[in-house]
C-alpha positions, 0 to 999 in steps of 0.5 A: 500500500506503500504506493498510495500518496493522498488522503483520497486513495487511502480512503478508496483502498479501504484501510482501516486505522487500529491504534497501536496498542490494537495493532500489537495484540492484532500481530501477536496472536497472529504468531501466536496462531501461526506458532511462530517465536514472538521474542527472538534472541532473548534466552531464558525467558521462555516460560516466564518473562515473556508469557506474562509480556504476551499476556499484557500485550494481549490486554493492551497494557503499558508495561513496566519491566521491572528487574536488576541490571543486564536482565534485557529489559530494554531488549525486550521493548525493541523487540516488540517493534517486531511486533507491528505493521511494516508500514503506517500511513500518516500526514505528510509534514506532521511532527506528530505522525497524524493519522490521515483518518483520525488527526489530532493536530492543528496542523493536520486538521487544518491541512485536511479541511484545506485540501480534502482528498489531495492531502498528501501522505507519507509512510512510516516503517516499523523501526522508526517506531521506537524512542527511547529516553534514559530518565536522568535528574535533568530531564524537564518536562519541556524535553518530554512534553513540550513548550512554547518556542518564541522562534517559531511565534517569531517566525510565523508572526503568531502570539502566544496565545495561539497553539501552533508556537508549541513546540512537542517534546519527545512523548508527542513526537512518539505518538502512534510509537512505543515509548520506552523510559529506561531507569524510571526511579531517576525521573524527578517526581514531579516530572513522573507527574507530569505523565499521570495524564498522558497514561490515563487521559490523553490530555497534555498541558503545555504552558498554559494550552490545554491541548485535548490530544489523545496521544496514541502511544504504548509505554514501556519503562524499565527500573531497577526493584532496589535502588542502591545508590541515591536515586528516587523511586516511583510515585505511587499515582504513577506506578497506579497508572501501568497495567502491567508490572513484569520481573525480569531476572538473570540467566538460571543455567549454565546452558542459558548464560552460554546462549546469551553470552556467545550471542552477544560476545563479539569475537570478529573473524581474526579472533575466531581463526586465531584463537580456539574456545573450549567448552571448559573456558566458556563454562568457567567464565559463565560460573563467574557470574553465578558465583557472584551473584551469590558471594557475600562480598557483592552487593545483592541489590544491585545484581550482576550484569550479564554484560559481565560474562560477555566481557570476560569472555572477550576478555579472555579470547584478547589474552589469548589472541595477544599471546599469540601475536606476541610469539608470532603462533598462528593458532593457539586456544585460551587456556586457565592461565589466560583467565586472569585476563578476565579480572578487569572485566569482573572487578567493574561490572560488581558493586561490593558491600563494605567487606567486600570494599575492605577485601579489595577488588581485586582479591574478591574477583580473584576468589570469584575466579577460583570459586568458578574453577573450584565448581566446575573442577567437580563437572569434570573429575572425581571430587577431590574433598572426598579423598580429605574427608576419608584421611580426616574420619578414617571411623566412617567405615559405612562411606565407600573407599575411593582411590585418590586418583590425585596422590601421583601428583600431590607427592610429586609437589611434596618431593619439593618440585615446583611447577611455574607457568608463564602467563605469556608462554608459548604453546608448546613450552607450556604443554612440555611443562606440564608433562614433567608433573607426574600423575597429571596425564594420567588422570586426564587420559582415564578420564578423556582418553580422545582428547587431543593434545591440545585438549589434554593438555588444556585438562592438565592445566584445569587439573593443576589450578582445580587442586590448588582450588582444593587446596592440596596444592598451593598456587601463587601468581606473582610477577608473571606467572602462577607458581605451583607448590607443595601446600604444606612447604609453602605454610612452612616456608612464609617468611622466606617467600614473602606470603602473608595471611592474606593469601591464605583463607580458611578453606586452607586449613581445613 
């Protein structure tokens, strides 16, 4: 129909105008119909976020998505332009996309009654139907509803008292558009007040014009259900006035957070064909958000993003990509080692309680890593706690007598061997280092024994740093490298390498 250029020929076509709000539940039961996917792209909302934001879409409400940061909120509002007509008709110059069929403007109205069935007509597509507007503390009401511009009175030679000085804001301007509030609660209270009419009535006011608009636009906000820094919160008249309040939340598997992560990560074509990703590395850099969501030092109320897993593992493929730019190697992988690579990207993305202030950053980042490690050493080898715990109660006879599959190596670091990896080794000198521990490609080869070199080797690594998670081995990274050692002769040894209490907690006396 995009053919069509005057009021004359929409009429003889026979279209027929539907608000948006209709527009939305007539598209979204069509899919729903056809069986089709409504939200694209958006993991872990299958079964909860997004039937209750159907159902609202169903009711014509305005929606309010309520959830902590990184939960895809905003995501969610884009996606619903998906959701309408390809193309709308409007007239031609208006500012606030009149409807042919229905003008609200002075303009419109006036430039119908002028030139009939020869008004000209535009057409606006779909992904220009979408504004969107970050609620800060200096957002006026000017910037959201309008005011009087004595330019454009200058201008047309009009006075103030006629309504065609207005100059709208960005809620008129949106009309027949979703309108999207990201951050509601930082919106000064008498600025949310300014919306009670819009949402309800219809009606706007602009310096002293009652302007009967019934503006047709879907509002959707977006805010946090705690706020943890100084901000405000929603007026209660204003939350009244929002049919629909939907919870948002973050990833609850592994899998899902690996969707999420991999779809938005970006890795160009140079990374890819340099660097290989193992499953292992994907997963360890996912349990660093789920570790941290549940750790004691970070603050609970702000939530974890999860752009902190999509720049970890960035992160952790630069480190990679890096080393091996530096050695001139034409193809290497992300190893365990390369993850330290991922602190910067966790110690910015995670607000800390006071104990967590007082741990530092750093050290609470440092202990999310080794807890990831830790959880999934577990997923992949024999639990090494079982094997402390039948040393500690030689009594509980009842529990089954599991060979420690990890004595090989242990003795080997109680011999007083030391093992050193370079955080910037070459591939092949760090798989001849880890081949000199004995024990180590046993244990591997038992339990992956079609893995490659490179995959055993990557295990081998995982082995080393999951044991020290354990503590039945003691890691150190200093200067460069991670140091590996006898646990007990580095306690004995603390005033001559330098180790403080701090690099010891209690798990390693346990």
């Amino acid at each position: 129909m995009i053919h069509i250029k005057t009021l004359g020929e929409l009429i003889q076509s026979g279209y027929q105008s539907k608000n948006i709000k209709e527009e939305l539940r007539t598209n979204l039961r069509n899919k729903l119909l056809a069986k089709q996917p409504t939200f694209t792209g958006v993991h872990g909302f299958e079964n909860s976020v997004i039937p209750e934001l159907e159902r609202a879409i169903l009711s014509r409400h305005n929606i309010n998505l309520l959830g902590l940061r990184g939960q895809a909120k905003t995501r969610l509002a884009r996606k619903m332009v998906e959701l309408l007509d390809e193309y709308i008709p409007f007239v031609t110059g208006s500012e606030i996309n009149d409807d042919p069929l229905h003008p609200i403007s002075r303009f419109a109205i006036d430039l119908i009654a002028e030139k009939g069935n020869d008004t000209p007509i535009s057409w606006l597509h779909r992904s220009e139907r979408f504004f969107e507007k970050l609620a800060t503390p200096d957002v006026t009401v000017a910037d959201l509803i309008g005011d009087v511009d004595p330019i454009k009175a200058a201008n047309l030679k009009l006075s103030y008292a006629d309504e065609r000085v207005i100059h709208f804001g960005m809620i008129p301007r949106a009309n027949r558009c979703i309108f999207v509030i990201n951050e509601l609660p930082d919106l000064q209270a008498r600025i949310q007040v300014a919306l009670f009419n819009i949402l309800q009535e219809g009606d706007i006011q602009i310096r002293g014009f009652k302007l009967r608009m019934p503006l047709d636009i879907l509002f959707v906000f977006t805010a946090n259900p705690e706020d943890y820094t100084n901000r405000g919160s929603i007026v209660t008249p204003l939350k009244d006035r929002i049919q629909s309040q939907i919870l948002t939340h973050y990833p609850k598997s592994i899998e899902t957070s690996l969707l999420i992560t991999e779809q938005e990560a970006k890795i160009n074509d140079v990374q890819k064909k340099l660097v290989n990703i193992s499953d292992l590395i994907k997963r360890l850099v996912e349990q660093v958000a789920f570790e941290a969501r549940s750790n004691e030092y970070v603050d609970k109320k702000s939530g974890v993003s999860a752009r902190l897993t999509i720049a970890a593992f960035e992160n952790a493929v630069s480190s990679a990509e890096r080393r091996a730019i530096m050695h001139q190697e034409k193809n290497t992988q992300v190893w365990i080692s390369d993850l330290t690579g991922i602190i910067p990207s966790i110690t910015g993305k995670i607000e800390l309680v006071y104990e967590g202030e007082q741990e530092g950053p750093y050290e609470v980042a440092l202990n999310l890593l080794n807890k990831s490690i830790r959880n999934q050493f577990i997923q992949y080898f024999p639990n090494p706690e079982l094997t402390k715990k039948r040393k500690t109660n030689k009594k509980a006879t009842e529990e089954p007598v599991v060979e420690n599959p990890y004595k090989l190596i242990t003795a080997w670091f109680d011999a007083g061997n030391q093992l050193d990896l370079l955080l910037d080794m070459k591939d092949a000198d760090k798989i001849a280092a880890l081949y000199k521990v004995d024990g180590l490609y046993g244990v591997v080869k038992k339990h992956y024994p079609h893995a490659n070199e490179k995959e055993s080797a990557l295990l081998m690594e995982f082995v080393l740093h999951g044991l020290a998670a354990f503590s039945m081995i003691n890691k150190k990274m200093i200067d460069g490298k991670i140091e590996f050692k006898d646990l007990m002769g580095s306690i004995m040894n603390l005033g001559n390498m330098g180790f403080g209490e701090d690099d010891f907690n209690e798990s390693d006396y346990q």
